[in-house]
N, C-alpha and C positions, 0 to 999 in steps of 0.2 A: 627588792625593797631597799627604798634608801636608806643610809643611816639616819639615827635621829643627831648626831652633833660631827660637826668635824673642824678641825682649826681651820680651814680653808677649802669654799667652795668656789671654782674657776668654772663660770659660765660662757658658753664656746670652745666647742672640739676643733676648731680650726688653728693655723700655722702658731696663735699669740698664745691663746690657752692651755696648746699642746707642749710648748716648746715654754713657759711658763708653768705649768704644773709638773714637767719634768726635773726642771732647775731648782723650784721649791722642794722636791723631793730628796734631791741631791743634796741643797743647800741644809736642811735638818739634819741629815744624816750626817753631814760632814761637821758641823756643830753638837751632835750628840743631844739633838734636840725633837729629835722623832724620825720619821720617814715618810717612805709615799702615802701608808696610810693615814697620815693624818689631811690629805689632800682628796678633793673629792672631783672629778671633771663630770658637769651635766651638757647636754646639748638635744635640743629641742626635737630635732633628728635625725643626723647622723654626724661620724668622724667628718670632716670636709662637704660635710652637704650645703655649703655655700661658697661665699667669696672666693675661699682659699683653694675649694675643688674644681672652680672654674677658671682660675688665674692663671695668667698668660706663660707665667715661671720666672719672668727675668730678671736676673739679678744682676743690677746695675751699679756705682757709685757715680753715678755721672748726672750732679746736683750743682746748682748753682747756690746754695745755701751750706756753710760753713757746716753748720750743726748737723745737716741731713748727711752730709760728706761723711763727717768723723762716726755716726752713728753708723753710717752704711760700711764702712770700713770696720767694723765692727762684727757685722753682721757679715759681710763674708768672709770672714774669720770663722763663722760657728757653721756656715754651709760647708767651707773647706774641711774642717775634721774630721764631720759627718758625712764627706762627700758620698761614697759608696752608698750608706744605709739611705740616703736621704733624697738621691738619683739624679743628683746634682752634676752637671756640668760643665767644667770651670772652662770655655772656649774664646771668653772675653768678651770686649762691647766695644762698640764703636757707635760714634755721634760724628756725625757729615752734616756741615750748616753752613747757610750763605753767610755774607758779610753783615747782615742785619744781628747776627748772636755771635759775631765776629768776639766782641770783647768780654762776652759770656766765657764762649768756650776758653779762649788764653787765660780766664780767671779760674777758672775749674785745671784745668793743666796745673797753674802755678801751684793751686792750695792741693791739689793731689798731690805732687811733688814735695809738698812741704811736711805732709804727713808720712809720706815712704810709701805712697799707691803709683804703683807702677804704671805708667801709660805714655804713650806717644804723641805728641802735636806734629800735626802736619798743617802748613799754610799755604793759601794761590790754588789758581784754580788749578794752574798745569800739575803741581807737585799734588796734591788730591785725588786727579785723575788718575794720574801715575801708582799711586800710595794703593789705590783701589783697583787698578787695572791688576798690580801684582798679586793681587787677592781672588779676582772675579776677572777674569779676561772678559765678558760681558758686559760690565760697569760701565753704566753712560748716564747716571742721575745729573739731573740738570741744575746749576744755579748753586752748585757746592762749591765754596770756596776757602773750607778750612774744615779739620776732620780731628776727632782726638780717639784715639784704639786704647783703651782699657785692656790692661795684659789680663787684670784679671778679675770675678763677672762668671755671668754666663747664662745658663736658666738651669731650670730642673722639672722636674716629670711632676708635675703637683699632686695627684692623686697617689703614685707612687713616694711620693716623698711623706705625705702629709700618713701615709699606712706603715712606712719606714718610723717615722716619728713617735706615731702612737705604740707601736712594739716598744720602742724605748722609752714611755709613758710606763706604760703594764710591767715593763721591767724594774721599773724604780718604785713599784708596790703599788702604785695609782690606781685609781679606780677610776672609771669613765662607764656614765650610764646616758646611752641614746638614748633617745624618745622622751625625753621629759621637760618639758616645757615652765619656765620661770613665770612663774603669775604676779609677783608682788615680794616686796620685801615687811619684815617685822623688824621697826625699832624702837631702838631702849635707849635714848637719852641724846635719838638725835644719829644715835651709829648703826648699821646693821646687827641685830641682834641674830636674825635669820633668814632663808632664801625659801618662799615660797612657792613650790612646786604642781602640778598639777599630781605629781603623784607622793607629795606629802612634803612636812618642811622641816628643814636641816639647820638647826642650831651651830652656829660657827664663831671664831671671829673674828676672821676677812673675807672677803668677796671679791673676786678679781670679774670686771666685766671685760669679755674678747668676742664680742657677739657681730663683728664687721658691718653690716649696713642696717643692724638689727638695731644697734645701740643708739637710736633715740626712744625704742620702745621702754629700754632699761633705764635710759637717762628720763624719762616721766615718771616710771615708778618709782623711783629716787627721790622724786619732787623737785628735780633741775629744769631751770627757765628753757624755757622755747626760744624767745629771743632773750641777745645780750647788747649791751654797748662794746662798743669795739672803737680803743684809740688808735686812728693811724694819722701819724704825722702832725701830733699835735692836735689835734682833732678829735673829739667824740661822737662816732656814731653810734645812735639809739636803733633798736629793734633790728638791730641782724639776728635771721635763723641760726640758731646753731646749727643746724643738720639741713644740707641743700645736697640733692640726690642727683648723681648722673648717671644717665647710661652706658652704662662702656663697651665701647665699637672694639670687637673683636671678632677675627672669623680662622678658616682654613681653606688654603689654595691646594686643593688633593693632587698633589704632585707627590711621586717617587720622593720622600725627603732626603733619596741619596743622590736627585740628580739637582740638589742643592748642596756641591761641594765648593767649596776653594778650588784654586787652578792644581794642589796637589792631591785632591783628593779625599781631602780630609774633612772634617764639621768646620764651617767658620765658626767666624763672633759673632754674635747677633747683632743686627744691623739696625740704626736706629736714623731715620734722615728727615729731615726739615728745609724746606725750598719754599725760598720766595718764586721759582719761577712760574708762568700758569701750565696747570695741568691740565691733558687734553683726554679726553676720552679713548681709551686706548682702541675701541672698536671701531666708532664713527668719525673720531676727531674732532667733537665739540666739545667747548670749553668748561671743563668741571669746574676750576677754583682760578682767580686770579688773584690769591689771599695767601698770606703763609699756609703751608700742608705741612705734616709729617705725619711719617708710620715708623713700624719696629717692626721686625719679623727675623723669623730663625727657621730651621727644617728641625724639625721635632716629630719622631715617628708614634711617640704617645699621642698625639691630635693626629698623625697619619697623612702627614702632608709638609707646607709651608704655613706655620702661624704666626699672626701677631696681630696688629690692629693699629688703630689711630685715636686722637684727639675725642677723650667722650660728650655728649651730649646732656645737655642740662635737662630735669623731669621736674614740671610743678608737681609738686603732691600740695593740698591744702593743708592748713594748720590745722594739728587734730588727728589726723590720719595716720597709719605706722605702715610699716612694710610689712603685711602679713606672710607676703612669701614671697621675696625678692626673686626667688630663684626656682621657684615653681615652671614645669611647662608651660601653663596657662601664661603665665606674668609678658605684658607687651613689651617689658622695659629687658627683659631677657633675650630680646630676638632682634639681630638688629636691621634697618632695612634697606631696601634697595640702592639708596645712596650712598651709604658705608662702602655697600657691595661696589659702585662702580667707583668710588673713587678707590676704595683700597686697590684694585686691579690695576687700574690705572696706572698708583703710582708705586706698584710693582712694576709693571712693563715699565715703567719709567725710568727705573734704578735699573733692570735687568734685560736684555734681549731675550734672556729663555724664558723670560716670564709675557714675552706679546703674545695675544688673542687667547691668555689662556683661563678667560673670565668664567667659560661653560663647566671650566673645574671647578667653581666657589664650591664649599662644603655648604648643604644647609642644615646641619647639625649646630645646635643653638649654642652659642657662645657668648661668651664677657658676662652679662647681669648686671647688677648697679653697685653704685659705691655711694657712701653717706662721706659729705665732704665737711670739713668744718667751716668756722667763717673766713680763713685765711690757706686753707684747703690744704695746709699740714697738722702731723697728727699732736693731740694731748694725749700725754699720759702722765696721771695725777690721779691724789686720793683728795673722794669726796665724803660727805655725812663722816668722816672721823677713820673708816673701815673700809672704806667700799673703792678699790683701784681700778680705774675706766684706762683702758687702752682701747684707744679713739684712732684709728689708724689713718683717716681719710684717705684711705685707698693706696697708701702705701706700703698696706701691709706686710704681703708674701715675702716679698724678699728680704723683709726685716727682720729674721727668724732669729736675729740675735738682742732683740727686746724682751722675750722671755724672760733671758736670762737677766737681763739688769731688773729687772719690774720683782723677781724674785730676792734680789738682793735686796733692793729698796723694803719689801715687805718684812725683810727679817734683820732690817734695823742697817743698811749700811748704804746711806747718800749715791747718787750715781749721776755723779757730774755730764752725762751724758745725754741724760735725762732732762736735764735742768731745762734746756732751751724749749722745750714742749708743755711745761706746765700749763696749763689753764690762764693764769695771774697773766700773763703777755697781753691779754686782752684789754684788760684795763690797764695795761702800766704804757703799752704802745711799743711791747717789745717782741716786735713781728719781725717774720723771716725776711729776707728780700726776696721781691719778684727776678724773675728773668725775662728773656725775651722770646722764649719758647711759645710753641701754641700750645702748647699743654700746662694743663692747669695744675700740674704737682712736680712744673718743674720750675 
């Protein structure tokens, strides 16, 4: 039975929730201001039965937006202490790109640099090839002509991590009840008074929303516009969606993940590559893309193979409609298809020689699911109706495991300059992140 009151109820058991109703726990206690039981975690159904339990793992700082930089640096900060509990690890990251994100990437070098994130710029094609060959004596990706290695990064076991996590919840007094589904809110003057359940309702007085692809359902029963104006450039545009939903192409190439070593033997970085060259069909040798591509992938023996994915794909949903279960078997937007399949292959065999003709391995064990993007497809996080704190992640969630903890601070009265850049307010004032030149929409 749930309780009838608690100072704070965090809907979603996933990476924000989790790692947010822990910090609040901490954070009370260390102020002599309660503990974990005054925190309550609900989730519809289960620890990581979404976004976070199907995520890729990787943890990157390799952003072309300042804000995203100093935040991700932050957050693998709280993966590194946690590393063990949380199955994290730290193997680092690398980005390989033509000359077209040429001035991208020396931008990201310099601002890592400036902050003390460790990483190396490589430039030209020869010195690339070189840089990579000493890594992968296989390495023959095409059209790379500048690369930057992130010393430090890497991924982690999601499901393992996200079970790691929750122990560390229950440990700080927490309470976490699956299966219980958010119906509506009760308010008193405008603010969340309480969180309406299907299995009864819980007097509080704040609400953190971390529900991943779920949070347009939350942001209606709030009473939050569907569309907003959005200033870019001096400019107002009227009626953008707030929530625009993609598919995310992810899969596994069932390979041995130990005969995806480096030349010593060891786990690489994970591997993240972007090519203007055209990509050929690695079986027949017809023309997949003559368009920017990129993929990422790593050898991860929790997926049981080589995983990672590419560039996701945009889903109309109608106005009106919610994601009743993003991440359902049944759901179309959870399975991705044929096309993923052959270009991922592709442009593996394209980066790799031991990765030719070895498309018959695709896993078809269902992967990625969707992500609710915002209208500038990075994340808010801000309080609404007075009480109610939306961590809106647009799919950058997982690896931001160290949002939690500021979103916790924020709650219990102490500003988090790190935060600042993801407010809400950016929309109308026109203070948006800058684009890059990636084909990825959250980079």
């Amino acid at each position: 039975m749930l309780p009838d009151k608690v100072r704070y109820v965090v809907v979603g058991a996933g990476i924000h929730g989790l790692a947010t109703a822990r910090a609040l726990a901490h954070g009370l206690s260390d102020a002599g201001q309660g503990d974990g039981t005054d925190v309550l975690v609900v989730d519809k159904t289960a620890i990581g039965a979404g976004a976070s339990g199907v995520a890729c793992g990787v943890i990157r700082n390799n952003y072309f937006q300042p804000a995203m930089r100093r935040l991700m640096a932050h957050s693998v900060q709280a993966w590194e202490r946690d590393a063990e509990a949380l199955s994290y690890h730290g193997v680092g990251y690398i980005q390989a790109a033509p000359d077209a994100m040429a001035d991208d990437v020396r931008q990201i070098a310099r601002e890592q640099n400036e902050i003390g994130y460790e990483s190396v710029l490589v430039e030209g094609v020869d010195a690339c090839n070189a840089y990579m060959r000493e890594i992968f004596a296989d390495w023959q990706a095409p059209g790379i002509s500048i690369l930057l290695h992130e010393k430090r990064g890497g991924y982690a076991n999601n499901t393992l991590s996200l079970a790691g996590l929750a122990g560390m919840v229950r440990e700080a007094g927490v309470r976490i009840e699956t299966g219980v589904s958010v119906t509506g809110f009760e308010r008193d003057g405008g603010r969340v008074g309480a969180v309406v359940t299907d299995q009864g309702t819980v007097a509080c007085d704040a609400v953190v929303v971390a529900v991943g692809p779920w949070v347009r359902d939350i942001w209606s029963m709030l009473g939050l516009p569907e569309t907003i104006t959005v200033q870019d450039g001096g400019v107002d545009h009227p009626d953008r969606p707030m929530w625009t939903y993609w598919a995310l192409q992810e899969g596994t190439l069932e390979v041995d993940p130990e005969e995806f070593t480096d030349n010593r033997g060891g786990f690489p970085p994970v591997v993240h590559v972007d090519s203007d060259a055209p990509l050929h069909d690695d079986t027949d040798g017809s023309l997949v893309t003559d368009a920017m591509w990129g993929i990422y992938y790593k050898p991860d023996f929790h997926f049981g193979g080589v995983q990672g994915g590419a560039s996701p794909e945009r889903i109309d949903r109608p106005a009106g409609t919610v994601a009743v279960d993003p991440y359902g078997p049944a759901s179309p937007e959870f399975t991705v298809d044929d096309s993923f399949v052959r270009m991922w292959t592709s442009a593996l065999a394209a980066c790799h020689k031991r990765f030719e003709r070895k498309r018959g391995l695709y896993s078809t064990e269902p992967s990625g699911g969707i992500g609710a993007f915002t209208p500038d497809s990075f994340p808010v996080f801000d309080t609404f109706r007075g009480n109610a704190y939306v961590i809106a992640d647009s799919n950058h969630g997982y690896k931001m495991l160290g949002v939690g903890e500021l979103v916790a601070r924020e709650l219990l009265g102490e500003h988090q300059p790190l935060l600042e850049p993801f407010r809400f307010d950016r929309y109308r004032t026109g203070d948006l992140h800058p684009t890059s030149h990636s084909p990825f929409p959250w980079s």
